[in-house]
C-alpha positions in Angstrom: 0.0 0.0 0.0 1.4 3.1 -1.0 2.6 5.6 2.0 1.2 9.2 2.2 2.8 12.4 2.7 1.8 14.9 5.5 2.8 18.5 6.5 3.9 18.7 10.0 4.1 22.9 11.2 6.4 23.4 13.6 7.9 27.1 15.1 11.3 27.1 16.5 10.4 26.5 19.8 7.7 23.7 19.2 10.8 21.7 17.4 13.1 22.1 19.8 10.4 21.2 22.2 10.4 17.8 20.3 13.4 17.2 20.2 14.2 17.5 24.1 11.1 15.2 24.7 13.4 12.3 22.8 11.9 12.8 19.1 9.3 10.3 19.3 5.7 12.1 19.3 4.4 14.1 16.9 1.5 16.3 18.2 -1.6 18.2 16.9 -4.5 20.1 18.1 -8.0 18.4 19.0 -9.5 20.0 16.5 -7.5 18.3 14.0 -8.3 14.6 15.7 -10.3 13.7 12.3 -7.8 14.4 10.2 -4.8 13.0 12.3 -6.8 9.3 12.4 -6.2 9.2 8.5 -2.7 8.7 9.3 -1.3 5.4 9.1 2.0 3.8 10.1 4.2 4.2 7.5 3.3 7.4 6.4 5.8 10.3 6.3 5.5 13.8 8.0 7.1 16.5 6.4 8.4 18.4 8.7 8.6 22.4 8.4 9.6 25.6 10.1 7.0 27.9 10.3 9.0 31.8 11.0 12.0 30.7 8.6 10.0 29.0 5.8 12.4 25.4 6.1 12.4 22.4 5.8 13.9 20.8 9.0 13.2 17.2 8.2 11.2 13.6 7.2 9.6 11.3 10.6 8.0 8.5 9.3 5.0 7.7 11.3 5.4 4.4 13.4 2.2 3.8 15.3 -1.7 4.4 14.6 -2.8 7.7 16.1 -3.8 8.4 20.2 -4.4 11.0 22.6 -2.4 12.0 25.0 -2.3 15.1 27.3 1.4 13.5 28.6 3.3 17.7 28.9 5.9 17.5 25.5 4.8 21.5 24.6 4.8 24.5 26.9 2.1 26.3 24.6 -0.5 23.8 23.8 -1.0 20.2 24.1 -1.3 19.2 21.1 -3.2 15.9 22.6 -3.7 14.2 18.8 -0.8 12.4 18.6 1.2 9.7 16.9 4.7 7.7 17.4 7.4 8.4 15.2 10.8 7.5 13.8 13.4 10.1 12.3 14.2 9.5 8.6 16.2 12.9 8.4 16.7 15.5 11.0 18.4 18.8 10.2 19.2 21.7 12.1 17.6 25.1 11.7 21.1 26.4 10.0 20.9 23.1 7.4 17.4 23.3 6.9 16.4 23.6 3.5 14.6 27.1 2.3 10.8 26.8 0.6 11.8 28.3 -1.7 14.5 26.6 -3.3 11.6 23.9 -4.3 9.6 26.6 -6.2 9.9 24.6 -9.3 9.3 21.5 -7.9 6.5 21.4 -6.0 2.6 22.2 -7.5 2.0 24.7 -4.4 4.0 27.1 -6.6 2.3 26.3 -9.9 -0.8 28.5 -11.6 -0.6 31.0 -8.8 -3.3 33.8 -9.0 -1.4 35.8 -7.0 2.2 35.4 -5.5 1.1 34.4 -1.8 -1.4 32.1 -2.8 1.3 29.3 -2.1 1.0 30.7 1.7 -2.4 28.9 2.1 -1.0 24.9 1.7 1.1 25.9 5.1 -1.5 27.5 7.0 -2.6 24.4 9.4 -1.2 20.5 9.7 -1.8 17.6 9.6 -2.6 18.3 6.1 -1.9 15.8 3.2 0.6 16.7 0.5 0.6 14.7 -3.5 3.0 12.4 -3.6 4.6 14.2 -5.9 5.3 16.9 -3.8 5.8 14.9 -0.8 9.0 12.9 -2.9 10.5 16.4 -3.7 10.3 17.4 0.0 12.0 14.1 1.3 14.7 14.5 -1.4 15.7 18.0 -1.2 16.2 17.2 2.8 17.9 13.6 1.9 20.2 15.8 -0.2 21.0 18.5 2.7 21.8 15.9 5.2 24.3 14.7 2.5 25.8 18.0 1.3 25.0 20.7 4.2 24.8 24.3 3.4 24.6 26.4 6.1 22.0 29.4 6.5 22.3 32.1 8.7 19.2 32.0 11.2 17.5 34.7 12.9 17.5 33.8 16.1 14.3 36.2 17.1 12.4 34.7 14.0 13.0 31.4 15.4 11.4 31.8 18.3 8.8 33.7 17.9 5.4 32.4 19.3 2.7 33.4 17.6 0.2 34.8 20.5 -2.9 31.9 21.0 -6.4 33.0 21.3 -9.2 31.3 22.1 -12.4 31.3 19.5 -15.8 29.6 19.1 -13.9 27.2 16.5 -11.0 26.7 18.4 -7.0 28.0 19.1 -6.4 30.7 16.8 -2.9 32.6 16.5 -1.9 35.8 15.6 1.3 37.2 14.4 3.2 39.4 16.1 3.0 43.0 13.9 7.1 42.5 13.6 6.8 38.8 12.6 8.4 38.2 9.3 5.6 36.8 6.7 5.8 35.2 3.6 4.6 38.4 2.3 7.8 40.0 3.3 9.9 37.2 2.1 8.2 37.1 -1.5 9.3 40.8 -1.4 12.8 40.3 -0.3 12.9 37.1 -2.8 12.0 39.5 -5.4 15.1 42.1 -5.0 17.7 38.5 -5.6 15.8 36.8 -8.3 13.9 39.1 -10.1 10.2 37.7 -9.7 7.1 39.4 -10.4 5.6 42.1 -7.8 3.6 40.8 -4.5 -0.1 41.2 -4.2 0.9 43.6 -1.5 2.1 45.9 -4.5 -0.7 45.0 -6.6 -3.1 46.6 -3.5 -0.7 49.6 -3.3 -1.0 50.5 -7.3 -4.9 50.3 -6.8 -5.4 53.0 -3.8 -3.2 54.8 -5.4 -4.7 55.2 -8.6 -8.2 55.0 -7.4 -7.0 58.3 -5.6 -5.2 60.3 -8.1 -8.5 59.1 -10.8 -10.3 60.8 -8.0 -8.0 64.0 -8.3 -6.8 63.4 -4.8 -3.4 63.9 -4.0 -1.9 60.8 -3.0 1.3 59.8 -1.0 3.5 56.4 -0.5 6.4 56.2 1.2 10.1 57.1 -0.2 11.5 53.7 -0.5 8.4 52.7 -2.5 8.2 55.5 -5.1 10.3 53.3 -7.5 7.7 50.4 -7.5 5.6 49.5 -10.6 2.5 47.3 -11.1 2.3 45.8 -14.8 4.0 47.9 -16.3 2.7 51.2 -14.4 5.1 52.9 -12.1 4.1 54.3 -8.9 6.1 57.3 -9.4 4.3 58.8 -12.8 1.3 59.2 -11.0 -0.1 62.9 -11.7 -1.3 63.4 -8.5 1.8 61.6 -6.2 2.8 64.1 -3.8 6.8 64.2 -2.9 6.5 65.3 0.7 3.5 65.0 3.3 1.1 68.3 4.2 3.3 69.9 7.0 0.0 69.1 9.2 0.8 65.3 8.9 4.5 66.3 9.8 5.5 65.5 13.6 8.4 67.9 13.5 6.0 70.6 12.8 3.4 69.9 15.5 3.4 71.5 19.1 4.0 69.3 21.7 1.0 67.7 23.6 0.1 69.6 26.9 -0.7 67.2 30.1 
């Protein structure tokens, strides 16, 4: 019977939380129960850095799946659990970056926009094509073999997005400082040349809407030289250079008590 491939989210913490626990249990949240029972032993968990965007390694699953409230995780239970078996572990430095398997895996195929990709990473267990799931193991296979070394940012790493409690179950939220994809796909942009983020696509639209409008309209310095298909941010008629000296803080009276 042929194996299947599931994502496994982890943050910096949560994996080094594993780790300490002996590497054996994989965890998930109650909510997720139904989907964890389609796991069977044999099946492989992809296992991925949320923060960093790496791959960090392959446990092959070796028991059917159980709860169990026994601590592993200083956040969250994670009670949905099954027994694994390391088939590659990496560290965080080794790990391998998402996005040097842009041309191998679907997720990055027949995007509508650039961040669409975001969405297969959102929530695990969650089951990956076999396809996909190959390129994954062999990409880490390959990095245990021949090890490049990443700088890591250690803040990124840790970061713990903050848990709140909702009608359909633990939700987080990221930081406001917390590095997205949104703001890799940008910085991946400056290095390889790929098209603009939906983030710029949203800028180009308020700001045309408001010059079309005969508004004057402002962005900020270091995004004047953007363009959206084509259209440059900076050829706007109605783009102002400087802010209204009312919207300038040096120019406002100081606040009495």
């Amino acid at each position: 019977m042929a194996r299947n491939y599931w994502l496994d989210l982890f943050t910096g913490t949560t994996w080094e939380e594993f780790e300490s626990a002996g590497g054996e249990v994989s965890g998930f949240r109650e909510r997720r129960w139904k989907t964890v029972q389609r796991i069977k032993p044999g099946d492989l968990l992809l296992c991925y850095l949320t923060g960093v965007s790496r791959w960090i390694g392959v446990l092959e699953v070796a028991s059917e799946p159980f709860r169990d409230d026994t601590p592993i995780w200083s956040d969250e239970e994670f009670p949905c659990r099954v027994r694994v078996r390391p088939v590659v572990i990496l560290t965080p430095e080794t790990a391998v970056p998402v996005f040097e398997l842009r041309d191998r895996l679907t997720v990055f195929q027949n995007l509508k926009n650039p961040n669409a990709w975001t969405g297969h990473f959102r929530g695990s267990p969650a089951r990956w094509k076999t396809a996909d799931g190959q390129a994954v193991v062999s990409a880490v296979q390959e990095a245990e073999k021949n090890p490049v070394h990443r700088p890591v940012d250690a803040a990124k790493l840790s970061q713990r997005p903050r848990p709140l409690r909702a009608t359909i179950g633990p939700v987080t939220v990221p930081e406001s400082d917390e590095f997205t994809a949104e703001d890799e796909l940008q910085a991946d942009e400056r290095v390889i040349g790929r098209e603009p983020t939906v983030h710029t696509e949203m800028q180009w639209g308020l700001l045309k809407l408001g010059s079309d409008m005969g508004l004057d309209v402002w962005v900020a310095r270091n995004d004047r030289s953007k363009e959206w298909a084509g259209h440059r941010f900076s050829d706007l008629p109605r783009l102002r250079q400087e802010l209204p000296n009312q919207f300038d803080e040096a120019t406002q009276p100081e606040p009495s008590n």
